[in-house]
N, C-alpha and C positions, 0 to 999 in steps of 0.2 A: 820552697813554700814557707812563709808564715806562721809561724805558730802562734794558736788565738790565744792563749794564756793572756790576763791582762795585766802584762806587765808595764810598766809607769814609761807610759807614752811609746808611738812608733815612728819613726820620721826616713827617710830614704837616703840612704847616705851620699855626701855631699858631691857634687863633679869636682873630680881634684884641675878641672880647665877654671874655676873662678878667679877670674881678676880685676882689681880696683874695688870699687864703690866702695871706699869705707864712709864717705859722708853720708850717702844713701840709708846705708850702716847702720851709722849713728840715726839719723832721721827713724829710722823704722823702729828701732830698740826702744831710741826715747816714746814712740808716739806709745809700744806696747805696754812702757812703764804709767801712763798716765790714761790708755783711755782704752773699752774695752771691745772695742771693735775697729781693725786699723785696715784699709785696705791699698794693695801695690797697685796703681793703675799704668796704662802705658802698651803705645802700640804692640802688636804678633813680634819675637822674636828679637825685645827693645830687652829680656832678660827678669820678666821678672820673677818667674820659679826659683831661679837660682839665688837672686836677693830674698824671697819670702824661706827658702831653703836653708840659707847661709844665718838670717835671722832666727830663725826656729831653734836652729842649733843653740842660737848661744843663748836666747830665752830660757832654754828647757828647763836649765835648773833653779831658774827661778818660782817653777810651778811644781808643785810637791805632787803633782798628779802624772806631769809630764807634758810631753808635748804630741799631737797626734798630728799626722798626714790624709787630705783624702782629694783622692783624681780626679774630678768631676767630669776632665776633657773625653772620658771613657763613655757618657750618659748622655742619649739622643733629645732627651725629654726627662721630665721632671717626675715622673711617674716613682720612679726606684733614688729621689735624692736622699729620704731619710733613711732607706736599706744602708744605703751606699755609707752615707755618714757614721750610720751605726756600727758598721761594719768594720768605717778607720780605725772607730773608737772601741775595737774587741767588745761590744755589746751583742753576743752572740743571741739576738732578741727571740723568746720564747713567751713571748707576752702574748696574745689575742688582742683583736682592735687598732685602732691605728698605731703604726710605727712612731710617731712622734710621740706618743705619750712615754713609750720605753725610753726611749730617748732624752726626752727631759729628766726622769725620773733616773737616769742612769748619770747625766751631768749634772742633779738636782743639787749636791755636794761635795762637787768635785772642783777643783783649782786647778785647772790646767789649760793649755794653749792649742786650739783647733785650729788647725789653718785649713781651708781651703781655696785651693788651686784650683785654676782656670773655668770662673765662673760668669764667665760674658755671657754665654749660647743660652745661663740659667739663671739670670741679673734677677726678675721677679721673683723667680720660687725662691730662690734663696735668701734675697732678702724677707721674707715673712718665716722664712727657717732660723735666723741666726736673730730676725724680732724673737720669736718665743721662746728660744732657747735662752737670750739672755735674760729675758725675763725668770727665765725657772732656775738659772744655773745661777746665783750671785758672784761665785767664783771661776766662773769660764770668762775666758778671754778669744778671740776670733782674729787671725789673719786672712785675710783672704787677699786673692790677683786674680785681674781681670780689665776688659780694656776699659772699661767706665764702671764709676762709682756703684755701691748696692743702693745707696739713696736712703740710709737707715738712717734715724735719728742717732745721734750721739758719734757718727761715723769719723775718724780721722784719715783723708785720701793721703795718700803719697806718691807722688805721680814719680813716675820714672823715664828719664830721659836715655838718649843712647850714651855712650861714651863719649868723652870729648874727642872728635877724629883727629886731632894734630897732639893728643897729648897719648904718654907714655903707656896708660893704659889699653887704647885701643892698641897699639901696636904690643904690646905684652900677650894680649890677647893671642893676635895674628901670631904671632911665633909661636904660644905654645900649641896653637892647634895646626898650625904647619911643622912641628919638629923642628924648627931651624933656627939660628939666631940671625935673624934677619936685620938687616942695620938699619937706621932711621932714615935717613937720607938716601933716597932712592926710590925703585918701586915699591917697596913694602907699607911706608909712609905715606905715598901720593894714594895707593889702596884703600889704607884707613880714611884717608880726605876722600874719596869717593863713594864710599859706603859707610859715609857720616857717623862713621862708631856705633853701626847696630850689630850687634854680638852675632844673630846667627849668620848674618849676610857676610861678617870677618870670619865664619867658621865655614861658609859656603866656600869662601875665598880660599881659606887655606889649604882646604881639600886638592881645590884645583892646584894651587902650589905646591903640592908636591906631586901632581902628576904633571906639570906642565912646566913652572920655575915662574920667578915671580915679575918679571918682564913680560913672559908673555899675559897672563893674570892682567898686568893692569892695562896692558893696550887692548886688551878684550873687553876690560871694565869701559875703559874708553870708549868706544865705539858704542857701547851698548846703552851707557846711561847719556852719552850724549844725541840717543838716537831722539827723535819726535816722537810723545806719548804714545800716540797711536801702533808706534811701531816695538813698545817697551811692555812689559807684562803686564798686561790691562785685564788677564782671567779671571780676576781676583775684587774685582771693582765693581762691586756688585752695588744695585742701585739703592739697597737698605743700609748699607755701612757708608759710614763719612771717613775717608782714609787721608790722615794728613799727610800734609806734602812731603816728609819723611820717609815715611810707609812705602812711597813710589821708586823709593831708592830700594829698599827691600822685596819689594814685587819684582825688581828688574833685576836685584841679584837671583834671587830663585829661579826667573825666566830665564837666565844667561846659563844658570845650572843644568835647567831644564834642555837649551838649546845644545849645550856641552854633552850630556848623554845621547848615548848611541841608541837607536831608535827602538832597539829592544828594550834598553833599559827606561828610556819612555814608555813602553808600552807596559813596562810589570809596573813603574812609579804609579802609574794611573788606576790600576788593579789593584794594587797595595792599598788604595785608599778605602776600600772597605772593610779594612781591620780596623777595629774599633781599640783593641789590646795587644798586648805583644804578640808575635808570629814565630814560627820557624821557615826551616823550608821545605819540610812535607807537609806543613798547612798552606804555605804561597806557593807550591805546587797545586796543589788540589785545586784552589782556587782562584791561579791564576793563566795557568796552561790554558795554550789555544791559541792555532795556527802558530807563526812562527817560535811562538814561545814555548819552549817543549822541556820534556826531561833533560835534554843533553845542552837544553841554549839556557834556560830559565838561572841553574844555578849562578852560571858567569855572568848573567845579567843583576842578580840579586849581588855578587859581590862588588860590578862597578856604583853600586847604589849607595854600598858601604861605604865604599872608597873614596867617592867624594862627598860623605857626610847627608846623602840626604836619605838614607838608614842609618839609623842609630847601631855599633856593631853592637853586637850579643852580649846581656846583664848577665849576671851570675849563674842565672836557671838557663839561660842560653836564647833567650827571647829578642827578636827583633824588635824598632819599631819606630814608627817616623812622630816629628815633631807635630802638633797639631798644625799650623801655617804649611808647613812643605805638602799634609796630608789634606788640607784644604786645596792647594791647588791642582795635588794629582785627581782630586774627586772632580774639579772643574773641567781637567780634561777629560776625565772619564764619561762626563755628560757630552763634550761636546763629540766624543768618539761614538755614541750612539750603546756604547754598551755597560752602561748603567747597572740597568735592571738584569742583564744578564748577568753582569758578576755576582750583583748582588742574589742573585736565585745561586746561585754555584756556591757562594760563601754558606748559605745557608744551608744547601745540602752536604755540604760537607760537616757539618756540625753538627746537623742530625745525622748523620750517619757516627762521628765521633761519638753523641750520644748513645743512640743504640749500640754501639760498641763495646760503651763504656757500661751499661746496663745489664748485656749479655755476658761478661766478664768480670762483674762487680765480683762473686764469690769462687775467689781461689789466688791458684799464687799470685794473679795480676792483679790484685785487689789495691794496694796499695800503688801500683803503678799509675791504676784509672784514674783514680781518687785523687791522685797529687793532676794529673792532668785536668781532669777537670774543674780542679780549683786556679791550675793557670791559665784555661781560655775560660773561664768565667767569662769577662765581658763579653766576648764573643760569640758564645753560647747563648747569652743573655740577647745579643743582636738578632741572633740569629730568628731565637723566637718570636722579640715584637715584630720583625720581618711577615715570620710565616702566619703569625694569629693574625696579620692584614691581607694575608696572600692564599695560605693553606692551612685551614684550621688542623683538618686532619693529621698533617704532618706537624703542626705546633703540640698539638694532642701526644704525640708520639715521643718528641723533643724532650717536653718538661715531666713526661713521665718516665723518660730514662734517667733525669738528673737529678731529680728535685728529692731524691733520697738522700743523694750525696750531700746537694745541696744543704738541709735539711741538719745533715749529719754535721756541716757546716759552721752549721750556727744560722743559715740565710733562710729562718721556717717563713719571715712574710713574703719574702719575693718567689721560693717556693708555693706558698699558699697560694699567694696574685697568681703568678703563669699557670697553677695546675686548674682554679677556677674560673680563668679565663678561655682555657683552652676547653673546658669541660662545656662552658656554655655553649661555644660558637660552635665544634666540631659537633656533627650528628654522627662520629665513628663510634662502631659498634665491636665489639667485642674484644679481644683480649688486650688488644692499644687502651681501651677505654679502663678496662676492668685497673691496668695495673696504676692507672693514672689516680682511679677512685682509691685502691690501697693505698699510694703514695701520698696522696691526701690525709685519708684518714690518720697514716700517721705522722704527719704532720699536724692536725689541730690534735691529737693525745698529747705531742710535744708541746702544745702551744696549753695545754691544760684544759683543753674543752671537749669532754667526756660526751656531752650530749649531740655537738655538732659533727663528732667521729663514728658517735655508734649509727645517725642517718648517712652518715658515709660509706659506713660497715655494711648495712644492709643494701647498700647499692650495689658496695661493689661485690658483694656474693649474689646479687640476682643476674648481675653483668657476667660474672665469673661462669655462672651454670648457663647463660645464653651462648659465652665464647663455646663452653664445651660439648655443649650439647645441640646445639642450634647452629652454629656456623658448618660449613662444608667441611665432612669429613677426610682428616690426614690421609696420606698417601697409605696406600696397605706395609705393614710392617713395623710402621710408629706406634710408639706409644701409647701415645694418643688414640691411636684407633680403638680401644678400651672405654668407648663412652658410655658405658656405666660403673665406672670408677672415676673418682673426682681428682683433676690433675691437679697441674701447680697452679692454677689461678683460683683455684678452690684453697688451696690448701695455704696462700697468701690470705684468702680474704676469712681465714679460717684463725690463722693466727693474730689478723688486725681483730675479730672480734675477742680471740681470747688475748690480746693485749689492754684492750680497751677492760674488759673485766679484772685483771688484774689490779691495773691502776685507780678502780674504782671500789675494789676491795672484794673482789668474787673471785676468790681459787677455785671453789670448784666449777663454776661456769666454764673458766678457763681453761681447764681442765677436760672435761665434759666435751668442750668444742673440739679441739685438739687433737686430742688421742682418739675422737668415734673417725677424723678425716684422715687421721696419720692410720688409725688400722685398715680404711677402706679405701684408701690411695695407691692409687697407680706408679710406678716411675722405680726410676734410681734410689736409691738413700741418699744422694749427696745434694740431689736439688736444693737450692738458695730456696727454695719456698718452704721445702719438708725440714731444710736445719733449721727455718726460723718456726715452725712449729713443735720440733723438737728442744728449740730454748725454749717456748713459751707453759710447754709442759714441766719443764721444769722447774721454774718458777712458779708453778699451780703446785707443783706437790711438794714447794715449801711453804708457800702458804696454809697448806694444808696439815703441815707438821709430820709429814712425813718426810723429811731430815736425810733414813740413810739411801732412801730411795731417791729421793733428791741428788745426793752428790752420788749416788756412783752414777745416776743416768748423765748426770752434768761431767763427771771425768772422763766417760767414753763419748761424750760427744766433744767436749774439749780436742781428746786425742785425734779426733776424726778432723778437727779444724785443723789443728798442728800439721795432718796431714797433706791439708790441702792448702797449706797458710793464708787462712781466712782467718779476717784479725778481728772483725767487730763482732760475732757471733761469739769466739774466745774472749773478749772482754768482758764483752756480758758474762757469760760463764763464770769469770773470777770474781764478779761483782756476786753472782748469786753463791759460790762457793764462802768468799766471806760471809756473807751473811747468813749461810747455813754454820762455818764455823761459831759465830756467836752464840746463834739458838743453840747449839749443841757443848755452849759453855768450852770451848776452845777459843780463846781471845789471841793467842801465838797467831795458829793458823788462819783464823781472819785477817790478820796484819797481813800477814805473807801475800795472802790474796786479793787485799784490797792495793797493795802495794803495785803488784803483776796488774790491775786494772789499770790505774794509775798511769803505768809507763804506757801503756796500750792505747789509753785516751787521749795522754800529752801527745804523743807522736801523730795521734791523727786528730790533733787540732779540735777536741770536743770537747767546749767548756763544759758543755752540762754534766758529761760523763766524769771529768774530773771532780765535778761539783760532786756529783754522788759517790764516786770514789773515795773523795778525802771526811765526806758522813759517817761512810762506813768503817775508816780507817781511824780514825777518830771516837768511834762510838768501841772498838776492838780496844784502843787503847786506854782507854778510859775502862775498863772493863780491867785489863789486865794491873790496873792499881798506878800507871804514868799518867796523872792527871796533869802534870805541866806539859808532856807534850800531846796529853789532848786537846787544852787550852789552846795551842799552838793552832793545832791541826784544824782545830774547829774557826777559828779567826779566820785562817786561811779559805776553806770554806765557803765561809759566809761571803769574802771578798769572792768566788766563782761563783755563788748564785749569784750574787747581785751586778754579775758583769751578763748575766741569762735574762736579766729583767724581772724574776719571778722570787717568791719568798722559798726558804726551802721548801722542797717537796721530795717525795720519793715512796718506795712501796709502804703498804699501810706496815708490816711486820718491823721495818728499818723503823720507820719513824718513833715508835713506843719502845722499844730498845736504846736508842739517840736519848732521848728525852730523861730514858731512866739513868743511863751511866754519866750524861750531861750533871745530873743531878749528883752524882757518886767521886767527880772528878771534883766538883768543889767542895763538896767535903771533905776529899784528900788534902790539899793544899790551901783551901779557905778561900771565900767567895769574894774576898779583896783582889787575891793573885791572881784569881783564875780571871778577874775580868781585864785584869792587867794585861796577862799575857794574852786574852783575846783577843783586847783592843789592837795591842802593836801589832801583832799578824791581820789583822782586819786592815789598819791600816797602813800598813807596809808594802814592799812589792809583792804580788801576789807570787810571781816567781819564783824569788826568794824562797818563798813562804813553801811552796812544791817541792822546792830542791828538800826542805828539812825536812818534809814529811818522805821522801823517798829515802831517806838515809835509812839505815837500820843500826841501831844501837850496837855497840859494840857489845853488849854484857848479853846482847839476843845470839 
């Protein structure tokens, strides 16, 4: 997984199969050095990711911000393009209101090079996306590919051709993606002249030559591209797309691919097509078993898919996954097999089921196992839902109220926010699906900073929480739950979303107040994810409240309690309120320590914002302790993670007047020339960087 930190630019690292195009090369480089929107056009599979790739690279250092990547081929519709965008660009957006405003305002000042990739299916939306951005951004610059132009003013196309079939490159190609040094003069050569030098239709090729040998390869090719149209892959020729005479060489290499797989492995290619993101193969299990294709046939089916290249093998994190062209024509067959909509209902319940899994497991040792997973089937999860809020509200209700925490935790609070309000209108589900949906919300707009639009979230979902409990059919005898007049865990969530929401608004004892009268009159375990998150929230109220030692020793046993169960976001929080209880209590050492242990805690699970307030706090510790140059540091640093959140700083009312004061204290140590000095470089440096120095700890500590 990704780490959101925003570090100076993210781009995908390069396929070491690139060969030729240096004139292309050059063409893209020069057009990015003079004009500030260049776009790769050029038929499915003619190569141009790996040219917009290969350029990006060597751009980057020409952009003191960096260079960013984003997939678009993942996005049905246009609904989630500026999440998505934001999201290449580590704008982990905490803003309220439309996404595009974070968005400009996060590119408002920045110099660097956004490419997006494959944006045919979203030629309209995007161009009116990369109009306003260049408009707000003076110093952004935009690559984009796609089969035709964006049609923006100021645009430069650069259309891309396939390789020349009789020259060196196509066949450089063909070797390296056959393993073999194949000679010119032969079949290898007559190959490349038949499939006119388009790269994947040479990668389709190659596959087969090394399962086949390259004689047979090209009397196959023969046969097949010299068959009558009618008789050549026509699946794909659809009546809206204009496919040049080219393309038809490329339809008949995938058809000839297609005809070459064994009928199971037609039958998962077809299924396959409704992964929208990478897969494994207990997720193309799940969702693609049925009749012949089973546990025991499925896997050998999935590996001949590899094997001739039309599954990409497994990236780094161990993810399958097909080209968009090959995944277009396996959806083609999927429709004409009749069983469309049933994969797609099976993709989708397998996702909410991964969901709910991943919800009911959030807190404890598996915590970070769910967590990393379901930031790798993101897009999937994300399918799954516009799916079901068209099909099954109810179960869409369920979906994004499992995730949208994670989500959330993510840095993804608008597309969070969209699924959980979408699914809230449409579904009429009632009780405890609905209640956890309304907390997830709720704190989602606290994160987003909108105090008033949380606390009518707050009161919903404790009128929802008290109908699950007390109004829906009573538990089996034995449960817990059977206790209905004691407030379970849906009380006791929607108990801590209200004393969260006071907190932030500057009420400890509200917070307080709510908290502790549900934690003494609740039912359950001690370890429920709803009673520890009201047992942080208490805590946090009674430092507010200046009660300090009562503060930290409840914050160390519940600490230890996490330690127990290695629940990591609950203990983060905890170091954060432990620093900052070291401050008030005029210990600046021991803040360090604790802001530091946040710190690593946040980085690891990818939470800008929590970083952001970590390095507040470790900053305001060190400033405090008389190191005003490496509060300067710490605080630059900072500044650069709020403003990768969209928002100005913010954070509890007690931090902020402590900040403000030793802000004030560290340049008077060093003088208010240095301090802005060294602010500025950490402001605008890699923020990365900038993270590593603040986690060091001084030798003479």
């Amino acid at each position: 997984m990704r780490e959101t930190a925003p570090v100076r630019g993210h781009l995908p690292d390069e396929n070491p199969g690139f060969v030729g195009r240096r004139t292309e090369l050059e063409r893209v480089s020069a057009a990015l050095a003079d004009h500030r929107l260049v776009t790769v056009t050029g038929v499915g599979g003619v190569g141009k990711t790996r040219l917009a790739l290969r350029a990006a690279h060597r751009a980057a250092d020409g952009h003191p911000d960096g260079a960013w990547w984003t997939d678009l081929s993942q996005l049905d519709g246009d609904r989630l393009l500026v999440p998505l965008v934001a999201d290449s660009v580590d704008l982990a957006d905490h803003t309220p209101g439309m996404a595009t405003t974070g968005l400009c305002r996060r590119l408002a000042d920045a110099r660097l090079l956004l490419v997006l990739d494959s944006c045919e299916h979203l030629a309209e939306p995007c161009a009116r996306l990369v109009t306003e951005l260049l408009a707000a951004a003076p110093g952004l610059t935009v690559l984009a590919t796609g089969r035709r132009p964006l049609g923006v003013p100021g645009e430069r196309v650069v259309a891309l051709d396939p390789l020349p079939p009789a020259g060196r490159d196509a066949l450089e190609l063909l070797r390296r993606a056959a393993g073999e040094d194949l000679p010119a003069a032969g079949p290898a050569g007559e190959i490349c002249v038949r499939l006119e030098g388009i790269p994947l239709a040479l990668e389709l090729a190659a596959a087969q030559i090394r399962l086949q040998g390259a004689e047979a390869v090209r009397d196959q090719l023969g046969t097949r591209l010299d068959a009558p149209p009618g008789a050549r892959f026509d699946l794909l020729a659809h009546t809206e797309r204009v496919w040049p005479s080219r393309h038809q060489t490329l339809r008949a290499a995938i058809g000839w691919s297609h005809e070459l797989s064994t009928p199971l492995e037609r039958l998962l290619w077809a299924r396959l097509s409704v992964f929208r993101g990478p897969f494994d193969l207990a997720s193309a299990t799940a969702v693609c078993a049925g009749g012949p294709l089973n546990r025991a046939t499925l896997p050998g089916a999935l590996d001949g898919l590899v094997r001739s290249s039309v599954v990409r093998p497994p990236d780094a994190a161990g993810g399958l996954r097909m080209l968009d062209t090959i995944r277009e024509y396996g959806a083609t067959w999927l429709d004409r097999t009749g069983e469309a909509a049933t994969v797609a209902e099976r993709h989708a319940a397998h996702f909410r089921d991964l969901a709910r899994r991943a919800g009911t497991e959030w807190h404890g040792a598996r915590q970070l196992r769910w967590y990393r997973t379901v930031d790798a089937h993101h897009t999937d999860l994300r399918t799954a839902l516009h799916r079901l809020l068209r099909t099954d509200p109810d179960a869409a209700l369920d979906l994004v109220g499992s995730v949208a925490f994670a989500w959330s935790c993510r840095g993804r609070l608008h597309e969070a926010r969209d699924g959980l309000e979408q699914a809230l209108l449409l579904s009429g589900a009632r009780g405890s699906v609905r209640a956890r949906a309304l907390w997830a919300l709720g704190v989602t707009l606290v994160l987003q900073g909108e105090p008033g639009p949380a606390q009518e979230v707050s009161e919903r979902c404790a009128r929802e929480a008290r109908h699950a409990e007390h109004v829906e059919p009573s538990p089996p005898e034995g449960d817990p739950r059977g206790d209905r007049d004691r407030p379970g865990d849906l009380t006791l969530d929607a108990a801590a979303l209200a004393g969260l929401i006071a907190l932030t608004t500057g009420r400890p004892m509200a917070a307080y107040v709510v908290v502790d009268h549900v934690l003494d009159a609740a039912r359950g375990g001690l370890d429920s994810a709803a009673r520890l998150r009201c047992r942080l929230v208490r805590v946090f109220a009674l430092t507010g409240l200046g009660r300090l030692a009562e503060a930290r020793e409840r914050a160390l046993r519940l600490r230890a309690r996490c330690e127990e169960l290695d629940e990591h976001w609950i203990r983060t929080a905890l170091e954060y309120q432990l620093a900052l209880t070291g401050l008030l209590e005029g210990d600046p050492a021991a803040a360090a320590g604790h802001a530091r242990a946040m710190l690593e805690g946040t980085r690891g699970l990818g939470a800008s914002l929590g970083v952001a307030l970590g390095l507040d706090v470790l900053a305001t510790a060190l400033a405090a302790a008389g190191d005003g140059e490496r509060a300067a540091d710490v605080s630059g640093t900072g500044e650069a993670y709020w403003r990768s959140t969209g928002q100005p700083r913010r954070g509890l009312p007690g931090l902020r007047a402590l900040r403000e004061k030793y802000a004030d204290t560290a340049r008077e140590t060093i003088g208010g020339p240095a301090y802005e000095e060294i602010f500025v470089r950490a402001l605008t440096g890699p923020p990365q960087d900038g993270l590593d120095r603040a986690l060091r700890v001084p030798r003479q500590a």
